[in-house]
VEXDREN-2710 file (C-alpha; in Angstrom, 1 decimal):
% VEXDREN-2710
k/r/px/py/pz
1/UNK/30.3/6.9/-44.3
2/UNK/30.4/4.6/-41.1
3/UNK/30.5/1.1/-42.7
4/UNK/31.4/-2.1/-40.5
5/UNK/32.4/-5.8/-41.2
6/UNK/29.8/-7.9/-42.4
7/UNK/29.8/-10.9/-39.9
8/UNK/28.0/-14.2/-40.3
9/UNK/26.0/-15.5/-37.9
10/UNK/26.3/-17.3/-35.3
11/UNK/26.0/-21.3/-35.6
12/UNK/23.6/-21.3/-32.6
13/UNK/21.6/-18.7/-34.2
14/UNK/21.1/-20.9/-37.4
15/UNK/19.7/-23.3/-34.8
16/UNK/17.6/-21.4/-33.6
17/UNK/16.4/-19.8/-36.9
18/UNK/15.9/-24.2/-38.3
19/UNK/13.8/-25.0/-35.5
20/UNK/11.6/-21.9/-35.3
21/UNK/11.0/-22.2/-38.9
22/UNK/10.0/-25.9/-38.4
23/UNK/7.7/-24.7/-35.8
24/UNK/6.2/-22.0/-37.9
25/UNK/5.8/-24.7/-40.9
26/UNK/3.9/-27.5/-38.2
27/UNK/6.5/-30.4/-38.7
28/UNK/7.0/-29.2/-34.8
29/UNK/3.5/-28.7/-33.4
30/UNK/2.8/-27.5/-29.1
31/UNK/3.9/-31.3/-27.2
32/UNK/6.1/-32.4/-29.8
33/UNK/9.7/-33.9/-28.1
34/UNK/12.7/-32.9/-30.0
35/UNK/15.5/-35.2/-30.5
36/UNK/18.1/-35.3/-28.2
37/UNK/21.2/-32.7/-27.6
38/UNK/23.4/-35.4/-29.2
39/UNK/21.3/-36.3/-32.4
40/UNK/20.1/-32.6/-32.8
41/UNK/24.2/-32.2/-33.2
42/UNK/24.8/-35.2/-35.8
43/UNK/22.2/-34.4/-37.5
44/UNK/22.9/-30.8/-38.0
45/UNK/26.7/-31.7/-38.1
46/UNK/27.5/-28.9/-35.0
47/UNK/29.1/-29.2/-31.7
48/UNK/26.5/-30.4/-28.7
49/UNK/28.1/-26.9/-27.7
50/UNK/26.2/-24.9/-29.9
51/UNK/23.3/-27.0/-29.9
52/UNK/23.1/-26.6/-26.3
53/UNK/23.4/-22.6/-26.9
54/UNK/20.4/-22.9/-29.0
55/UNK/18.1/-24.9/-26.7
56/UNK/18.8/-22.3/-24.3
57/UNK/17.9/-19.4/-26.6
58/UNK/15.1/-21.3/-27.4
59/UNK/13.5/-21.9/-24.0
60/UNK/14.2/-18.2/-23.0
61/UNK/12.3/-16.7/-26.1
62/UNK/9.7/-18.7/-24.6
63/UNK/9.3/-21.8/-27.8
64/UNK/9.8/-25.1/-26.2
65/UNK/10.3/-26.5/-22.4
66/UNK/13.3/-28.6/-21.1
67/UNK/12.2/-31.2/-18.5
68/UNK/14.9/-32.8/-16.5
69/UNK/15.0/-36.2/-17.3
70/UNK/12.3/-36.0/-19.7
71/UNK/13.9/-34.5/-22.6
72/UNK/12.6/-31.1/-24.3
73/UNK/9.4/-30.6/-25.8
74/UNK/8.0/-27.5/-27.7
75/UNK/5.9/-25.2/-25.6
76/UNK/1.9/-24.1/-26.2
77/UNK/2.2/-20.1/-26.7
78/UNK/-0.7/-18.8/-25.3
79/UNK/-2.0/-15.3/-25.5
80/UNK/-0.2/-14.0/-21.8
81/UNK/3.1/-14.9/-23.8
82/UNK/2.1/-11.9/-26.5
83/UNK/0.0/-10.0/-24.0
84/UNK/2.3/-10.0/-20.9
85/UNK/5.7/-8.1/-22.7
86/UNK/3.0/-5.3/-23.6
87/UNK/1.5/-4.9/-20.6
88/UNK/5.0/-4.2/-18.9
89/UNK/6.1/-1.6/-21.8
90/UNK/3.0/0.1/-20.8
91/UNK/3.7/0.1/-17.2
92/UNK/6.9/1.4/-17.8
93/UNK/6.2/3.9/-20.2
94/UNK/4.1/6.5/-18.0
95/UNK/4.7/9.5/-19.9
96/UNK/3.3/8.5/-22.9
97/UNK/-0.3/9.0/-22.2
98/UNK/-1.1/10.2/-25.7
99/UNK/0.9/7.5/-27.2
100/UNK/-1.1/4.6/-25.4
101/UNK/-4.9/6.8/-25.3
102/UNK/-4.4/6.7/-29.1
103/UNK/-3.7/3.2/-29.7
104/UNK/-6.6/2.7/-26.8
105/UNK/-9.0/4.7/-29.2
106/UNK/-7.9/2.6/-32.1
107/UNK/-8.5/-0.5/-30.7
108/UNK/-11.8/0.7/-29.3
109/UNK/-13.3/1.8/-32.0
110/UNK/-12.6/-1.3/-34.2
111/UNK/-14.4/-3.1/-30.7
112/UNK/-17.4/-1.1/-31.2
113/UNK/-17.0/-2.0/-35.2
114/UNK/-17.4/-5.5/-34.4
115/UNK/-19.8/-5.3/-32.0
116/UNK/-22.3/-3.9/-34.0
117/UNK/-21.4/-7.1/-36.6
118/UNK/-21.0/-10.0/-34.1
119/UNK/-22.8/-8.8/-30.7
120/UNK/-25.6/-11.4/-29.4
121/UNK/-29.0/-10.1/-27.9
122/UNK/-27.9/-11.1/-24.6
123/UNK/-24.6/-9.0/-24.7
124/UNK/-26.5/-6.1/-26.1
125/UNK/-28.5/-6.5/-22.7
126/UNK/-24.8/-6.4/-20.7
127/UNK/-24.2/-3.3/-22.0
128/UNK/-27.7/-1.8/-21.0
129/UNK/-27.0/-3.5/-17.4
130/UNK/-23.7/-1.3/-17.5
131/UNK/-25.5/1.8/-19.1
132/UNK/-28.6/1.5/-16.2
133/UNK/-25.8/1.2/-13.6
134/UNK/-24.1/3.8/-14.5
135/UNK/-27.0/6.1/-14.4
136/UNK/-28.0/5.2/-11.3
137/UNK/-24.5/6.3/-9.9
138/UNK/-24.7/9.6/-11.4
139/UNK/-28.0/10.5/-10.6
140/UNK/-26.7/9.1/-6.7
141/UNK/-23.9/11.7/-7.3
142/UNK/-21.2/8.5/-7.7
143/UNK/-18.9/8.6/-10.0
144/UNK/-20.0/5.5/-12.0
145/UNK/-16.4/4.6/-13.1
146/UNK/-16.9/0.4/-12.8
147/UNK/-20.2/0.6/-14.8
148/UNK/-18.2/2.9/-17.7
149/UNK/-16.1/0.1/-17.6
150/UNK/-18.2/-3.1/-17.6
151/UNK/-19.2/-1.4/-20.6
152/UNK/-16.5/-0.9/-22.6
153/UNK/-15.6/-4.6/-21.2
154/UNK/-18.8/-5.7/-22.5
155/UNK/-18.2/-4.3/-25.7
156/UNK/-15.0/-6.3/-26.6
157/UNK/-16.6/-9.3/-25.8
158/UNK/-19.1/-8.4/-27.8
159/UNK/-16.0/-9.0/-30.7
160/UNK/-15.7/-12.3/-30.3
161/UNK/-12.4/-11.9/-30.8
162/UNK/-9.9/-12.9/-28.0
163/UNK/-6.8/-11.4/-28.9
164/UNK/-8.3/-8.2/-29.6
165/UNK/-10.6/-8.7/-25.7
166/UNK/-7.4/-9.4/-24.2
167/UNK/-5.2/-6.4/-25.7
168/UNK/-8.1/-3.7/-25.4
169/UNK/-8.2/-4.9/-21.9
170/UNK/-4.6/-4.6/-21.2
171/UNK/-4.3/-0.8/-23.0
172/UNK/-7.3/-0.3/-20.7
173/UNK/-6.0/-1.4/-17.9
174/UNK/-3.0/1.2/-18.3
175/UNK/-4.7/4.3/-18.8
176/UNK/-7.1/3.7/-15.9
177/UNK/-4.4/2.9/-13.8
178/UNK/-2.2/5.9/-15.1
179/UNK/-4.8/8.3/-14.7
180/UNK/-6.9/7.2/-11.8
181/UNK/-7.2/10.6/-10.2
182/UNK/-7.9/12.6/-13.6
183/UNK/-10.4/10.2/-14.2
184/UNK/-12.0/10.2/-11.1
185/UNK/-11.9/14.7/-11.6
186/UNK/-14.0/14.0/-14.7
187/UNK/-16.9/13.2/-13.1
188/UNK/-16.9/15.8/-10.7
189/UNK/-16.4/18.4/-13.1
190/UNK/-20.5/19.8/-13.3
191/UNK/-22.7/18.2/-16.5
192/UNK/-19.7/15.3/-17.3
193/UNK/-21.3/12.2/-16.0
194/UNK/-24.7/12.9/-18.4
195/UNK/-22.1/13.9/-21.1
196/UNK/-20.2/10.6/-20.7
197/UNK/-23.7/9.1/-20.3
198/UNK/-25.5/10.0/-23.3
199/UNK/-22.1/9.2/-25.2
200/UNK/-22.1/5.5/-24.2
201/UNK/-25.9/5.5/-25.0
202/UNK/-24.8/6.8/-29.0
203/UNK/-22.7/4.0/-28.7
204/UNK/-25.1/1.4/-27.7
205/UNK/-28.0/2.6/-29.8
206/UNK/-25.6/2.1/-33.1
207/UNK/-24.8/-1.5/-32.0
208/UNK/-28.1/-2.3/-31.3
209/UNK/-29.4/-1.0/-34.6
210/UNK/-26.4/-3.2/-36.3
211/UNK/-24.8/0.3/-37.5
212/UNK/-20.8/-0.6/-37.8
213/UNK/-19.3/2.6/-39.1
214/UNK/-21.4/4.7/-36.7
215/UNK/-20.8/2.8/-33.5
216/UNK/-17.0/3.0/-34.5
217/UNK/-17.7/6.5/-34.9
218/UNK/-19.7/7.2/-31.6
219/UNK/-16.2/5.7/-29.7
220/UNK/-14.0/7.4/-31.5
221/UNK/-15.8/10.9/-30.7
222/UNK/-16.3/9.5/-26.8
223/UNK/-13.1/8.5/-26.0
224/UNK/-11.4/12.1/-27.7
225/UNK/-14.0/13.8/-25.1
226/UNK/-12.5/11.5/-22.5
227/UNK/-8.8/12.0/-23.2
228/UNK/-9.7/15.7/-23.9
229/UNK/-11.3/15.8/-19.8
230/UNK/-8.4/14.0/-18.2
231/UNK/-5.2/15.8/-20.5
232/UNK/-7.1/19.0/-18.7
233/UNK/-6.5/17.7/-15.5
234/UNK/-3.0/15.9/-15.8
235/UNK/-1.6/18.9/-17.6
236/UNK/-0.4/17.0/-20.5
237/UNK/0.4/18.9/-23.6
238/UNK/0.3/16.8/-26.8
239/UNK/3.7/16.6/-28.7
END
């Protein structure tokens, strides 16, 4: 049995752990000014040392902002600071085109969930736009890949949600940029683009008719055709 040492942390790391949780409480609220290096120390009875260790931590996780001459004040997290370390582990991670199709087809389908809750007349007419598009570029033998997505675009907004917009976008964003050529193949393969067609229209049709569970279940059933199409053409295997 490979035990090791128990060690205590770190007196930075308490720090670090007392402001955060003041931040997560809202005695420190997004503008606030902490107090100095030197009163932080008396008051916490630590060296400026390890106070100074702690700020620094601090402003690299991304919590507050030090302002030469100014003093340092606690930062505004906005969504690009949650969004932004996805969107890299999904640039990084190729090879995992199941891995992030699946969570895509999650996401998606709770989209089309909500949609069919929350989506206003007017973004029920977006979609059409998108839908009328698209058919146009299929029947012009085009491969109507921006009006697919202004769709599905369309859809998240339909949410009303912003976080969920922004991380449906950024999954998205990966697979269509992983997959460009594959995608492109599935609309030249004969009959696809009416198939992909008349599966967006299931989709719209359940939102329009304020049907949750069966737009959720139109998406789900689209995007396995879709991932099906373009695993044919990358040669993925599932694991």
């Amino acid at each position: 049995m490979d035990l090791k040492p128990i060690k205590t942390k770190k007196i930075y790391e308490e720090i670090v752990e007392q402001i955060r949780g003041l931040m997560a409480e809202g005695d420190l609220k997004p503008g606030d000014q902490l107090l100095s290096e030197r009163e932080l120390a008396e008051r916490l009875r630590v060296s400026r040392a390890s106070v100074r260790e702690a700020l620094r931590a601090l402003e690299m996780m991304g919590y507050i902002e030090i302002r030469s001459g100014e003093g340092t004040f606690v930062r505004e997290i906005s969504l690009d600071d949650f969004i932004q370390p996805l969107a890299m582990i999904l640039t990084l991670e190729k090879g995992s085109f199941f891995h992030v199709y699946e969570v895509r087809r999650v996401l998606e389908s709770a989209c089309a969930y909500l949609a069919a809750q929350r989506a206003t007349g007017e973004e029920v007419d977006k979609m059409e736009a998108a839908l009328k598009e698209m058919e146009q570029d299929i029947h012009n033998n085009l491969r109507g890949d921006e009006a697919d997505t202004a769709f599905h675009y369309a859809v998240a907004e339909a949410t009303h949600n912003p976080v969920l917009f922004r991380l449906m976008n950024t999954i998205s964003d990966s697979v269509h940029n992983s997959v460009h050529t594959a995608r492109r193949k599935i609309f030249e393969t004969p009959g696809n683009g009416e198939k992909l067609l008349a599966q967006h229209r299931s989709v719209l049709e359940a939102i329009r008719r304020r049907d949750p569970a069966q737009a959720r279940e139109q998406m789900k059933q689209h995007l396995e055709f879709a991932e099906g199409e373009m695993a044919k053409e990358l040669e993925y295997k599932r694991v």
